[in-house]
CHARMM-style PDB file with segment names, atoms N, HN, CA, C and O in Angstrom:
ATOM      1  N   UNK     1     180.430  93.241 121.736  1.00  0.00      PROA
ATOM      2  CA  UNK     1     181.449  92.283 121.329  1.00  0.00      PROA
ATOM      3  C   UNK     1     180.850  90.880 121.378  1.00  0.00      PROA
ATOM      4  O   UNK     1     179.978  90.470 122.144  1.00  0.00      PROA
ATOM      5  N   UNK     2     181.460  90.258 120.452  1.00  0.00      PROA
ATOM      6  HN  UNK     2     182.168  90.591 119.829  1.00  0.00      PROA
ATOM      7  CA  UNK     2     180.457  88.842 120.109  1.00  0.00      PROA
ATOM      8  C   UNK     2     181.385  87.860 120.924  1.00  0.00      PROA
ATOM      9  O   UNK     2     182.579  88.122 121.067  1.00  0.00      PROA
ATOM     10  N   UNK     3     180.736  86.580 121.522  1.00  0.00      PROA
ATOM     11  HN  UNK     3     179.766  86.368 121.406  1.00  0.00      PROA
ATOM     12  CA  UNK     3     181.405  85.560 122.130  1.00  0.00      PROA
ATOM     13  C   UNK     3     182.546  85.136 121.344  1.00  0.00      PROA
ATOM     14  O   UNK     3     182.371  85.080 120.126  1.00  0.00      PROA
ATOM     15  N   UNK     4     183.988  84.746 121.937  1.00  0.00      PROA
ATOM     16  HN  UNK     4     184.130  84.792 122.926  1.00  0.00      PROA
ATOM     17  CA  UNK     4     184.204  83.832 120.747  1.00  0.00      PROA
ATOM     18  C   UNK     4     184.490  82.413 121.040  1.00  0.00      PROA
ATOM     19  O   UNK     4     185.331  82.022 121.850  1.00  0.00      PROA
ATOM     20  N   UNK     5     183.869  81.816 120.454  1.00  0.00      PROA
ATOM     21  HN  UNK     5     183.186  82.133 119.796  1.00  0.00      PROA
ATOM     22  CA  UNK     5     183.759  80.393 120.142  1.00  0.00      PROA
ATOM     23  C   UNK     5     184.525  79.297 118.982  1.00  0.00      PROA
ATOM     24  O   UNK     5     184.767  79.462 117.787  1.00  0.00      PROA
ATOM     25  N   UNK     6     184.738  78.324 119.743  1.00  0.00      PROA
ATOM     26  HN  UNK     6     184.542  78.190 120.715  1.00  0.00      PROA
ATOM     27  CA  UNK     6     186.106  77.559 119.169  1.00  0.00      PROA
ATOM     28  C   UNK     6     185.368  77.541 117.769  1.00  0.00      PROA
ATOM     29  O   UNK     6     184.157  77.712 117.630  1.00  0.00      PROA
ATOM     30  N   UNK     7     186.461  77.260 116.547  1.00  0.00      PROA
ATOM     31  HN  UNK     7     187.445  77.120 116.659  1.00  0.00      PROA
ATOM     32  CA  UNK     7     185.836  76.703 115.385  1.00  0.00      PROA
ATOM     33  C   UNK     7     186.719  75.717 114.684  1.00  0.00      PROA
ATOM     34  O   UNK     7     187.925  75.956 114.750  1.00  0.00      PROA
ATOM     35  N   UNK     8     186.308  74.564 113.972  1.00  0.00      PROA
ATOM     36  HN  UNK     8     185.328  74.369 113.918  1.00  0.00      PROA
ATOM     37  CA  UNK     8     186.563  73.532 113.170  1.00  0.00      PROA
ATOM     38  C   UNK     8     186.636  73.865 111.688  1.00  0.00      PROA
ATOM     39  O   UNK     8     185.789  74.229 110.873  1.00  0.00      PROA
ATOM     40  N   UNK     9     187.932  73.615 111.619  1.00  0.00      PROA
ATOM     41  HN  UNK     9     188.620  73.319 112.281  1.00  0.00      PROA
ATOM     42  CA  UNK     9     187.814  74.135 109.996  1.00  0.00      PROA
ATOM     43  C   UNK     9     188.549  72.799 109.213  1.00  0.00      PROA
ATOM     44  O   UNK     9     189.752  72.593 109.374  1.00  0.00      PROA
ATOM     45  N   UNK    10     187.735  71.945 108.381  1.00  0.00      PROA
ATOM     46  HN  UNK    10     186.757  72.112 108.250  1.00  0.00      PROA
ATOM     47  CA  UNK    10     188.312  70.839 108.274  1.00  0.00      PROA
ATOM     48  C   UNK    10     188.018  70.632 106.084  1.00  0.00      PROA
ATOM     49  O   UNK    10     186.992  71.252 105.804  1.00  0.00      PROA
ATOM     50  N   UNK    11     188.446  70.193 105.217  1.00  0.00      PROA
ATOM     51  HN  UNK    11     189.279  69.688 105.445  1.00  0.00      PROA
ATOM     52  CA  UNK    11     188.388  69.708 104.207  1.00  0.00      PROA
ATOM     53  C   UNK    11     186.969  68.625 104.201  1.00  0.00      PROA
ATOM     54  O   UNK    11     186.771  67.877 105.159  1.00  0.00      PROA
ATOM     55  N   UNK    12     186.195  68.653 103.204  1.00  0.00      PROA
ATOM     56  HN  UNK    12     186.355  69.260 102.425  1.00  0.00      PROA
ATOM     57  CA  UNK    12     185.304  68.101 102.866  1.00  0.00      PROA
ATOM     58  C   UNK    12     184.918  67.326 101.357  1.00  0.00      PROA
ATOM     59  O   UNK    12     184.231  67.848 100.478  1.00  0.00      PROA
ATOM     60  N   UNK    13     185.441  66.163 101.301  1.00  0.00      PROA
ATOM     61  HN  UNK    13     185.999  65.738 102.014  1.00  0.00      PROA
ATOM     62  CA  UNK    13     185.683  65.827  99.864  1.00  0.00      PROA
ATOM     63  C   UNK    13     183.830  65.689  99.244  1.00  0.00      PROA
ATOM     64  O   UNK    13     183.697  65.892  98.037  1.00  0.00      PROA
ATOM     65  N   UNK    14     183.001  65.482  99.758  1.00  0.00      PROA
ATOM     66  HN  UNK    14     183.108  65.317 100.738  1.00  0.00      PROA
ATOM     67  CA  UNK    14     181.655  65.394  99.364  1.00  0.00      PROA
ATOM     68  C   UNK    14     181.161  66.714  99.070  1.00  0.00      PROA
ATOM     69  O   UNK    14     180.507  66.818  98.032  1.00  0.00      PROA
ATOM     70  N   UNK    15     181.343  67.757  99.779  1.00  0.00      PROA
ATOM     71  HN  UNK    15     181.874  67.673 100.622  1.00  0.00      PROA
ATOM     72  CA  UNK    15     181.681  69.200  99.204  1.00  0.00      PROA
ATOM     73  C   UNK    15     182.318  70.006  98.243  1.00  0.00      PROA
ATOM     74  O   UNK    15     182.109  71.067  97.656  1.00  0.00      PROA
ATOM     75  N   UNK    16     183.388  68.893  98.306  1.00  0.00      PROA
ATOM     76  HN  UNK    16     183.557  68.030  98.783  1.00  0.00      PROA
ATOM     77  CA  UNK    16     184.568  70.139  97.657  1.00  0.00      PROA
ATOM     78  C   UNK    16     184.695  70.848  97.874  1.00  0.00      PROA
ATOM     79  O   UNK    16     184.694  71.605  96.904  1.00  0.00      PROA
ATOM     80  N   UNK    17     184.906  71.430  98.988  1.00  0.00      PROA
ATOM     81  HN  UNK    17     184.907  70.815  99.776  1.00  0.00      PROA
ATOM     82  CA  UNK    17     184.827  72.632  99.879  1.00  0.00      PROA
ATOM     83  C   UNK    17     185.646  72.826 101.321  1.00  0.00      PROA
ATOM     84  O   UNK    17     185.428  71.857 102.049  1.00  0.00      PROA
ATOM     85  N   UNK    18     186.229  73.478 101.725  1.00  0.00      PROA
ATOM     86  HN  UNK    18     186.407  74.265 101.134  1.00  0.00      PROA
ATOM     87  CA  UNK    18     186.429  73.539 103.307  1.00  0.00      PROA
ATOM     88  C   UNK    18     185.168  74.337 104.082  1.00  0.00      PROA
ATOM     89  O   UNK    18     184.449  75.296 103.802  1.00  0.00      PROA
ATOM     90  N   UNK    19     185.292  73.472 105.134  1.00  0.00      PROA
ATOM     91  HN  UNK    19     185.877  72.693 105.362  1.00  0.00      PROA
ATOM     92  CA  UNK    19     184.082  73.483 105.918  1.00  0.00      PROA
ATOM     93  C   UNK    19     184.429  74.200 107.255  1.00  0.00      PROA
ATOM     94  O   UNK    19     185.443  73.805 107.830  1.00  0.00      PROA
ATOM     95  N   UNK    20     183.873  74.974 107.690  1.00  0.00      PROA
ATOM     96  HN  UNK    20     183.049  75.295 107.223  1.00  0.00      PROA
ATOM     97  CA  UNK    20     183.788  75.687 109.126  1.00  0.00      PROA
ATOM     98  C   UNK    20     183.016  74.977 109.988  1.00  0.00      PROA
ATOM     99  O   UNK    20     181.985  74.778 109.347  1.00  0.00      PROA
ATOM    100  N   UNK    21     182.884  74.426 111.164  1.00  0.00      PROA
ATOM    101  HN  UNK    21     183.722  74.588 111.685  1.00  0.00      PROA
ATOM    102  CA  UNK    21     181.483  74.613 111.734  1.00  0.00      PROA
ATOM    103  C   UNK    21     181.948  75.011 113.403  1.00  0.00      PROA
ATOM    104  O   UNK    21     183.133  74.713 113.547  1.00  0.00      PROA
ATOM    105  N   UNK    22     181.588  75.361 114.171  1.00  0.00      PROA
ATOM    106  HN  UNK    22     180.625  75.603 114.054  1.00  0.00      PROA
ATOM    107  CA  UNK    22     181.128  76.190 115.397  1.00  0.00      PROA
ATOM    108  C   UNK    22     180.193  75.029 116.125  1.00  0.00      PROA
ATOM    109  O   UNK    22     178.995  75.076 115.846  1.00  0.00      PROA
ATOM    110  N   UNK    23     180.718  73.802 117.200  1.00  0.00      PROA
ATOM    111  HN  UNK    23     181.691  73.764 117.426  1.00  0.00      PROA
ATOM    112  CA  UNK    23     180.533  72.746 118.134  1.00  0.00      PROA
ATOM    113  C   UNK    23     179.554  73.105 118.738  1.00  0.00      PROA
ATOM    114  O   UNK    23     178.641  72.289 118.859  1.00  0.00      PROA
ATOM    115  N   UNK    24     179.412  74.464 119.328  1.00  0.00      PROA
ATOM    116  HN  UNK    24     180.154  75.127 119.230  1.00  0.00      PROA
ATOM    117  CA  UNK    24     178.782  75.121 120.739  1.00  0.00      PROA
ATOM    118  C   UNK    24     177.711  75.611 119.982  1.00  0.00      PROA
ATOM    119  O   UNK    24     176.824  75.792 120.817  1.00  0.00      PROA
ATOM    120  N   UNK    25     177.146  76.030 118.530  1.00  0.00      PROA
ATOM    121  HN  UNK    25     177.867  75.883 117.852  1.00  0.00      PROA
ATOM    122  CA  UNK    25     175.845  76.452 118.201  1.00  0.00      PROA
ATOM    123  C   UNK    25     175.464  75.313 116.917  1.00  0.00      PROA
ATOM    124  O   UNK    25     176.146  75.217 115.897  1.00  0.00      PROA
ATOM    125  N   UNK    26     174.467  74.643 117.151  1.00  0.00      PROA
ATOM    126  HN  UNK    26     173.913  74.721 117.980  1.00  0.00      PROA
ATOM    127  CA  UNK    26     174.198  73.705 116.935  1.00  0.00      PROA
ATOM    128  C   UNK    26     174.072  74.178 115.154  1.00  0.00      PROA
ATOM    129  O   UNK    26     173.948  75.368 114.863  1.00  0.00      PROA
ATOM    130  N   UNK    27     174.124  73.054 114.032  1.00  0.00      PROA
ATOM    131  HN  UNK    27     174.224  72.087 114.268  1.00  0.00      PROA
ATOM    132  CA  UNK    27     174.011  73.572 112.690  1.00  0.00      PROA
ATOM    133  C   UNK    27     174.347  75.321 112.443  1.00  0.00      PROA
ATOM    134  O   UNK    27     173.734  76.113 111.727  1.00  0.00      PROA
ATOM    135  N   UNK    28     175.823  75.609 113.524  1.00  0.00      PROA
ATOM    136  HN  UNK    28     176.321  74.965 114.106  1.00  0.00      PROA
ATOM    137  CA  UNK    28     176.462  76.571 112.454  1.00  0.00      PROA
ATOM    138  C   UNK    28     177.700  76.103 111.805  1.00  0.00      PROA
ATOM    139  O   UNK    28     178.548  75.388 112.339  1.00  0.00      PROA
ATOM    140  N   UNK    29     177.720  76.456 110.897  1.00  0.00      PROA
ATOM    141  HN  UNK    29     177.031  77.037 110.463  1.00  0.00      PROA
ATOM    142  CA  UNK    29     178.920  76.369 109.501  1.00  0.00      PROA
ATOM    143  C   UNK    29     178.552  77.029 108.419  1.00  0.00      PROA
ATOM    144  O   UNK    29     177.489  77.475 107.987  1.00  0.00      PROA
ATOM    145  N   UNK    30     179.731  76.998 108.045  1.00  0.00      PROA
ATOM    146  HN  UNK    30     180.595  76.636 108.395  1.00  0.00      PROA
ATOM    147  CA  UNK    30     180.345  77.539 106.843  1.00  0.00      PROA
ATOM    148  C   UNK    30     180.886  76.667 105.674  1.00  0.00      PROA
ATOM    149  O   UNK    30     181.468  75.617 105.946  1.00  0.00      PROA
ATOM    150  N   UNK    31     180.649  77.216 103.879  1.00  0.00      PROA
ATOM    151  HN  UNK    31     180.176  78.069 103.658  1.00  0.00      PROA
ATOM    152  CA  UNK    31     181.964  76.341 103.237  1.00  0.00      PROA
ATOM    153  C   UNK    31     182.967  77.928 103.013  1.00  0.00      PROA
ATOM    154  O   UNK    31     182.654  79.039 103.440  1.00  0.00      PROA
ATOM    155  N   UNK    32     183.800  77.677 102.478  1.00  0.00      PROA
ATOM    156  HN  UNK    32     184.053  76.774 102.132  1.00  0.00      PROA
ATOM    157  CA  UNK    32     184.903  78.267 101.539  1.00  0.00      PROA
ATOM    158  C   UNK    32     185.968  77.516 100.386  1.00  0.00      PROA
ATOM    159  O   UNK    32     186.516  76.454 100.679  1.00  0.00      PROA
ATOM    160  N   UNK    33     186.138  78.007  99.402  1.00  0.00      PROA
ATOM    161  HN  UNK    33     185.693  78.870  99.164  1.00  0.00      PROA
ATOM    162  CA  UNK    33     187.705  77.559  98.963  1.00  0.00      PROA
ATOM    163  C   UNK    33     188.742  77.549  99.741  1.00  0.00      PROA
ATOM    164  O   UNK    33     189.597  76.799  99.270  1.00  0.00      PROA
ATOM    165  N   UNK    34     189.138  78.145 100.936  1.00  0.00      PROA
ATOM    166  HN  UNK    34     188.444  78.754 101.318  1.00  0.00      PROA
ATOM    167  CA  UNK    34     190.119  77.748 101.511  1.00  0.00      PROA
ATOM    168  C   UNK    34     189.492  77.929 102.988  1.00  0.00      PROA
ATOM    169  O   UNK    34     188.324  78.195 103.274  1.00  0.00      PROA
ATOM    170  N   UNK    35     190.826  77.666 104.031  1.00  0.00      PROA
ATOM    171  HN  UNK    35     191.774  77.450 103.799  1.00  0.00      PROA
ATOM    172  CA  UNK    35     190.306  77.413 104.792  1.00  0.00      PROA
ATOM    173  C   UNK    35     189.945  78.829 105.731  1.00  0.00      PROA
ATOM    174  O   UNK    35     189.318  78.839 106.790  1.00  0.00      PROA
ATOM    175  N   UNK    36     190.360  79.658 105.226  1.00  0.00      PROA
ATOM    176  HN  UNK    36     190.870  79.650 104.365  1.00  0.00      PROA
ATOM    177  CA  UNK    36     190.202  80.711 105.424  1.00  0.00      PROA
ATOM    178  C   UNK    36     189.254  81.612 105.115  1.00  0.00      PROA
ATOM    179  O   UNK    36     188.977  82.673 105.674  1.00  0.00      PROA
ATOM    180  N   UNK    37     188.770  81.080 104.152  1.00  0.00      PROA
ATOM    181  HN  UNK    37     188.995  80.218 103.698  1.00  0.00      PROA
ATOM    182  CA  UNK    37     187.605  81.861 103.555  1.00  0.00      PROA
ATOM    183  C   UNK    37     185.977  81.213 104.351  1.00  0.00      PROA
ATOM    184  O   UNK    37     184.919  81.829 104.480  1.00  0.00      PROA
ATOM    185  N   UNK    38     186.325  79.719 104.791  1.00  0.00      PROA
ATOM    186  HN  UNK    38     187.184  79.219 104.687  1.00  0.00      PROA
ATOM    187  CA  UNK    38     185.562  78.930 105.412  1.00  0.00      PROA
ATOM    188  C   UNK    38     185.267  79.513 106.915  1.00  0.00      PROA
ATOM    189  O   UNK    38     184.237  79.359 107.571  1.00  0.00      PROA
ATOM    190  N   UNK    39     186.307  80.137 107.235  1.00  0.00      PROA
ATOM    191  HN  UNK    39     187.144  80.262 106.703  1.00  0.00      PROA
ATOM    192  CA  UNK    39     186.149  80.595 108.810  1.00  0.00      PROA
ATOM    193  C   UNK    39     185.762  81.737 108.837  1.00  0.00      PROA
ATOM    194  O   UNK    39     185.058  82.073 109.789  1.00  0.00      PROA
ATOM    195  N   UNK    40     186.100  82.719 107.786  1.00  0.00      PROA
ATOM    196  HN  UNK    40     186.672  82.446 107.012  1.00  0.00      PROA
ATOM    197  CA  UNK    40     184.895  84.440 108.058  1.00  0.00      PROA
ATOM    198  C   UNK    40     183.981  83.914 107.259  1.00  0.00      PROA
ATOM    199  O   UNK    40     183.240  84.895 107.319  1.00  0.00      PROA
ATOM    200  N   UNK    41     183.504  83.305 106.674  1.00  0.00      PROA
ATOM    201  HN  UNK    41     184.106  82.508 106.626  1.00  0.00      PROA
ATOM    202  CA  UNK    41     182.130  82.646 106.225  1.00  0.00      PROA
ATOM    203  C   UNK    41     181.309  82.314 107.527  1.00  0.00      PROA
ATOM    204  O   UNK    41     180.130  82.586 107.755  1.00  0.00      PROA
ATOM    205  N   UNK    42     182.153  81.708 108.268  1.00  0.00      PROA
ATOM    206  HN  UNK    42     183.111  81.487 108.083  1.00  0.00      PROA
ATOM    207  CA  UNK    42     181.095  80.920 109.977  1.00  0.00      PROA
ATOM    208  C   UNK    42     181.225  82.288 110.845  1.00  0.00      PROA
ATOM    209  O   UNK    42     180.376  82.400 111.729  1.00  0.00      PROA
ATOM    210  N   UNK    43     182.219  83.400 110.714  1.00  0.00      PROA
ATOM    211  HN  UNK    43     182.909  83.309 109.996  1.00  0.00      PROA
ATOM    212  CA  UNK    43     182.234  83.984 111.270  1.00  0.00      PROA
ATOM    213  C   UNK    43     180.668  85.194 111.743  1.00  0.00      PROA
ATOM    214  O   UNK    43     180.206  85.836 112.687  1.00  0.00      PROA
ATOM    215  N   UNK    44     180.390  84.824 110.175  1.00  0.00      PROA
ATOM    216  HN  UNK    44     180.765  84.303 109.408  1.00  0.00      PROA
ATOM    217  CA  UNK    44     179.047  85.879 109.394  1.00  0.00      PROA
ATOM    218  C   UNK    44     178.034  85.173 110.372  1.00  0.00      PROA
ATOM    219  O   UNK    44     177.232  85.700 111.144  1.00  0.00      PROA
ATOM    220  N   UNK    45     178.272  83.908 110.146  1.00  0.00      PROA
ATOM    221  HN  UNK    45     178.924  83.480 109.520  1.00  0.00      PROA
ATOM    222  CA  UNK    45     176.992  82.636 110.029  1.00  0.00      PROA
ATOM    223  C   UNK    45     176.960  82.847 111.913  1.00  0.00      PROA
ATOM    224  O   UNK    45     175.877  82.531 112.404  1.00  0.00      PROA
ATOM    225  N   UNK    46     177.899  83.275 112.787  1.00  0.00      PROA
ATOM    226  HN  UNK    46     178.779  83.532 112.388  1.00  0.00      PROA
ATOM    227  CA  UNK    46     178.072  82.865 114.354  1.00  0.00      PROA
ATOM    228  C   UNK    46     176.938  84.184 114.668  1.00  0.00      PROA
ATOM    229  O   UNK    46     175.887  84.159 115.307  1.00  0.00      PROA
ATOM    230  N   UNK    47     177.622  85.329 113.937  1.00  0.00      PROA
ATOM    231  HN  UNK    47     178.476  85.349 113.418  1.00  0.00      PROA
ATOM    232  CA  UNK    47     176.306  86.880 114.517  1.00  0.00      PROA
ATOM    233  C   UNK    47     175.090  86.433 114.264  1.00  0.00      PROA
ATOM    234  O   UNK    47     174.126  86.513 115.026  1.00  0.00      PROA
ATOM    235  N   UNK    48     175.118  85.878 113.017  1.00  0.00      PROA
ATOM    236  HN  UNK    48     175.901  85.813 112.399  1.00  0.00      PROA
ATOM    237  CA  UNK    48     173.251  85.816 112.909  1.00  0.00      PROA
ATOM    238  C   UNK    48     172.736  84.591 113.480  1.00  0.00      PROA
ATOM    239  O   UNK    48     171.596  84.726 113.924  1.00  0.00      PROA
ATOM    240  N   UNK    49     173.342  83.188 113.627  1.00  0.00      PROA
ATOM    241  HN  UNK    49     174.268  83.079 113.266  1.00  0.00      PROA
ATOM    242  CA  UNK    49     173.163  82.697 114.799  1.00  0.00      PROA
ATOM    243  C   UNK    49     172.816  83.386 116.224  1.00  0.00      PROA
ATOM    244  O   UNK    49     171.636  83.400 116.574  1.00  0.00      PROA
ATOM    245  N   UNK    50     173.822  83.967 117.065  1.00  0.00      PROA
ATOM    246  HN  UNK    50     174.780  83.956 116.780  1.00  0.00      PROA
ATOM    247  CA  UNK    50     173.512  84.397 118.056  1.00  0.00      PROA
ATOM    248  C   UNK    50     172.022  85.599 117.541  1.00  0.00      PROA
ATOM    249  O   UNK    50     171.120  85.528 118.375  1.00  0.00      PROA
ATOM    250  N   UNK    51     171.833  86.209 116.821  1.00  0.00      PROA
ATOM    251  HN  UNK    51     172.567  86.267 116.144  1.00  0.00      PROA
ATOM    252  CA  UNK    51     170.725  87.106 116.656  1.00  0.00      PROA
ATOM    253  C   UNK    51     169.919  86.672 116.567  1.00  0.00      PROA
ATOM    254  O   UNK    51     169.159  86.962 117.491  1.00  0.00      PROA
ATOM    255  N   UNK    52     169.386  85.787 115.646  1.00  0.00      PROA
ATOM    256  HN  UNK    52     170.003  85.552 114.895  1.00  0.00      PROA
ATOM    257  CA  UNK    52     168.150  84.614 115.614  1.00  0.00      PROA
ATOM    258  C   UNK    52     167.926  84.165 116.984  1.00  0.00      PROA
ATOM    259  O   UNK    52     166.777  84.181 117.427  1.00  0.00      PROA
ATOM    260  N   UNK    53     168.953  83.745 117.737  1.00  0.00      PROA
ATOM    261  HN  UNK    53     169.886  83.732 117.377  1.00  0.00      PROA
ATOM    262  CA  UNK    53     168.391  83.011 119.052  1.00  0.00      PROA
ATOM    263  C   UNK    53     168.049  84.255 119.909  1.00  0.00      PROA
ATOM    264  O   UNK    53     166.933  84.254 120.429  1.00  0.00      PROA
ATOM    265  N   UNK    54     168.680  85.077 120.077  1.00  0.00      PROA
ATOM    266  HN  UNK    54     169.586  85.078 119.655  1.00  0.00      PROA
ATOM    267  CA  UNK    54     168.218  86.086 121.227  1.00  0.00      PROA
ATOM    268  C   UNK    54     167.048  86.922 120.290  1.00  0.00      PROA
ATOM    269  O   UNK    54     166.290  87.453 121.102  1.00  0.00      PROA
ATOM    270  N   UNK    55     166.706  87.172 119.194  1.00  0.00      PROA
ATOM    271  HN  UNK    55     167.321  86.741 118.535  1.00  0.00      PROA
ATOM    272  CA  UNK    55     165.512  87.635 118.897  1.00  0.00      PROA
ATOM    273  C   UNK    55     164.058  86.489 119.163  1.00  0.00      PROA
ATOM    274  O   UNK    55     162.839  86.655 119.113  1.00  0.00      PROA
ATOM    275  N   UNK    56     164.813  85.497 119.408  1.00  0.00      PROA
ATOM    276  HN  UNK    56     165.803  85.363 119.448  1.00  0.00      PROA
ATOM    277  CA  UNK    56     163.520  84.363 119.668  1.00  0.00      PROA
ATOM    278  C   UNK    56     163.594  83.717 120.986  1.00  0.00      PROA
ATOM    279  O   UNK    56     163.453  82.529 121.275  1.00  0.00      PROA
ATOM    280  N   UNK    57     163.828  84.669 121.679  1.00  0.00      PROA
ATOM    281  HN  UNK    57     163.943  85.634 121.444  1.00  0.00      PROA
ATOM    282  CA  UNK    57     164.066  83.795 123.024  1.00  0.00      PROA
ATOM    283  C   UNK    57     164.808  83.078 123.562  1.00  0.00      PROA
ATOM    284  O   UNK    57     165.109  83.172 124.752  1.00  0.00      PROA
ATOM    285  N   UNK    58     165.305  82.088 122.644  1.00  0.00      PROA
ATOM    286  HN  UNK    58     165.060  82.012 121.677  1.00  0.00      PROA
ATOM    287  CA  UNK    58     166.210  81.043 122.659  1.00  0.00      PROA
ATOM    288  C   UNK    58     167.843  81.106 123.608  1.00  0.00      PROA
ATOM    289  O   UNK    58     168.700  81.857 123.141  1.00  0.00      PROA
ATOM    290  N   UNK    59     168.133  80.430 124.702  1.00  0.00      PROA
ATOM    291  HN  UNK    59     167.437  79.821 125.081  1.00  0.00      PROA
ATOM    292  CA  UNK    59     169.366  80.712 125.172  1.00  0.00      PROA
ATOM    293  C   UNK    59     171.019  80.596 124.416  1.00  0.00      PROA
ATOM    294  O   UNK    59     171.339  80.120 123.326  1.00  0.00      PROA
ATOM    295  N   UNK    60     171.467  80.939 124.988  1.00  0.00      PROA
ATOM    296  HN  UNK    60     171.207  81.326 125.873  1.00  0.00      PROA
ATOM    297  CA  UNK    60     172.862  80.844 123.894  1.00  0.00      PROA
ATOM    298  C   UNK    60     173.360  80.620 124.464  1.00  0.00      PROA
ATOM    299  O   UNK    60     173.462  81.310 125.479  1.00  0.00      PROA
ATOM    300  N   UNK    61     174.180  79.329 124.279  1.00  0.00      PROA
ATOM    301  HN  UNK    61     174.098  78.768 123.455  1.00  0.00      PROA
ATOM    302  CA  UNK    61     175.250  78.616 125.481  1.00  0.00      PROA
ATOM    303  C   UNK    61     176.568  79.638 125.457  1.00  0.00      PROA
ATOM    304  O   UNK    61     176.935  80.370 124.538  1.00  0.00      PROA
ATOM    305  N   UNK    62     176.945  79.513 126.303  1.00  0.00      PROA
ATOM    306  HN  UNK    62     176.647  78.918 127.050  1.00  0.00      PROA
ATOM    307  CA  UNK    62     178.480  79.990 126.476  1.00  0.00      PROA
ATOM    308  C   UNK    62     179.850  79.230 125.684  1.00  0.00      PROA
ATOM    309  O   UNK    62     180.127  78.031 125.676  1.00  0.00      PROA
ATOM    310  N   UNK    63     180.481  80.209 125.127  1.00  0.00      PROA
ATOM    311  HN  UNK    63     180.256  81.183 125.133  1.00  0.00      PROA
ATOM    312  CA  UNK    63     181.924  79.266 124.424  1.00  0.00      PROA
ATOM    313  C   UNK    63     182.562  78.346 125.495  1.00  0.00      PROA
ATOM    314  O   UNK    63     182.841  78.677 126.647  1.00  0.00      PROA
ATOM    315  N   UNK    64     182.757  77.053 124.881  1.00  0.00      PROA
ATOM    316  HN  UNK    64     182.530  76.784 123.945  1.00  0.00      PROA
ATOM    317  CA  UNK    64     183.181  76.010 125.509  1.00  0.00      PROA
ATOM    318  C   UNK    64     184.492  76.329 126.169  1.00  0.00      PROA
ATOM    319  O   UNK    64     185.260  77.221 125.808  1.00  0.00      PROA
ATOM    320  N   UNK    65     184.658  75.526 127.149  1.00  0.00      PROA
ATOM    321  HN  UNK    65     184.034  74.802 127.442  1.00  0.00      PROA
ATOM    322  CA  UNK    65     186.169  75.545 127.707  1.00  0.00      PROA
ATOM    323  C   UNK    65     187.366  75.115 126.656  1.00  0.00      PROA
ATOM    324  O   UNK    65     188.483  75.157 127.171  1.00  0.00      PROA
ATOM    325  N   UNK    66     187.326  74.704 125.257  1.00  0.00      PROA
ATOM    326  HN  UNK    66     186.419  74.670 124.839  1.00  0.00      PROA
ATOM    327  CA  UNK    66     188.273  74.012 124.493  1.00  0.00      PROA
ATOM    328  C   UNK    66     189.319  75.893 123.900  1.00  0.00      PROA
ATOM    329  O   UNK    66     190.504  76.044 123.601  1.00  0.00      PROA
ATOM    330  N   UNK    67     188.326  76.789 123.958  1.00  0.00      PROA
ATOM    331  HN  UNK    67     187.363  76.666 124.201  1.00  0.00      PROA
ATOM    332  CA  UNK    67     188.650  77.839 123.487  1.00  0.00      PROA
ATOM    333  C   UNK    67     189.572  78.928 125.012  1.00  0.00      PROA
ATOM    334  O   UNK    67     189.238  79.381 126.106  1.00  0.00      PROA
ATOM    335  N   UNK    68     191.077  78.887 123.968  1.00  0.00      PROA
ATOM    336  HN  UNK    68     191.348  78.519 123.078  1.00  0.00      PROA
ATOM    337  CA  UNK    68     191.858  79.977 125.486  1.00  0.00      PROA
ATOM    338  C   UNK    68     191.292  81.339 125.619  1.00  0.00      PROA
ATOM    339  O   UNK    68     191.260  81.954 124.554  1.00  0.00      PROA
ATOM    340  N   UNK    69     190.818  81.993 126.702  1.00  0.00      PROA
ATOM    341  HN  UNK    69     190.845  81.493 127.568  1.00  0.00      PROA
ATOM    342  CA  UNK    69     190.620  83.020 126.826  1.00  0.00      PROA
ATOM    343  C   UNK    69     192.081  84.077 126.508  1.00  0.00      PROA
ATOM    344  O   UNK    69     193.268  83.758 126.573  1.00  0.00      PROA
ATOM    345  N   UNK    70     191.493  85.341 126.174  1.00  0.00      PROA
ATOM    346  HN  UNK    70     190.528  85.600 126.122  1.00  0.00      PROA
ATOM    347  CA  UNK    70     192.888  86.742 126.057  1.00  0.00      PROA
ATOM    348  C   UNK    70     192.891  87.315 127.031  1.00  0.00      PROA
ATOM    349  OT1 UNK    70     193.680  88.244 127.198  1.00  0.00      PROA
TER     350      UNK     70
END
């Protein structure tokens, strides 16, 4: 089961796009047409994030406190 980590899903007029991005892993985001499509876009972008870093050593911070636990 993958961390989950807060995400930002905000309008981007230089894009034209809605934008995802994920605070806690540095340059992850997403675009979409909506804002919904923007967030399982980062969703894709958060696994292979975390995979890239743990195939390279790299630590993976923990989801921030901004996100409620279930």
């Amino acid at each position: 089961m993958l961390p989950v980590y807060p995400i930002n899903a905000f309008w981007s007029s230089e894009d034209e796009a809605w934008v995802a991005d994920v605070p806690d892993l540095p340059y992850c985001s997403a675009l979409g047409d909506t804002p919904h499509d923007a967030v399982a876009e980062v969703e894709v972008a958060i696994a292979a994030w975390l995979e890239a870093a743990s195939s390279s050593g790299r630590s993976i911070p923990p989801p921030s406190s901004r996100m409620a636990r279930a």
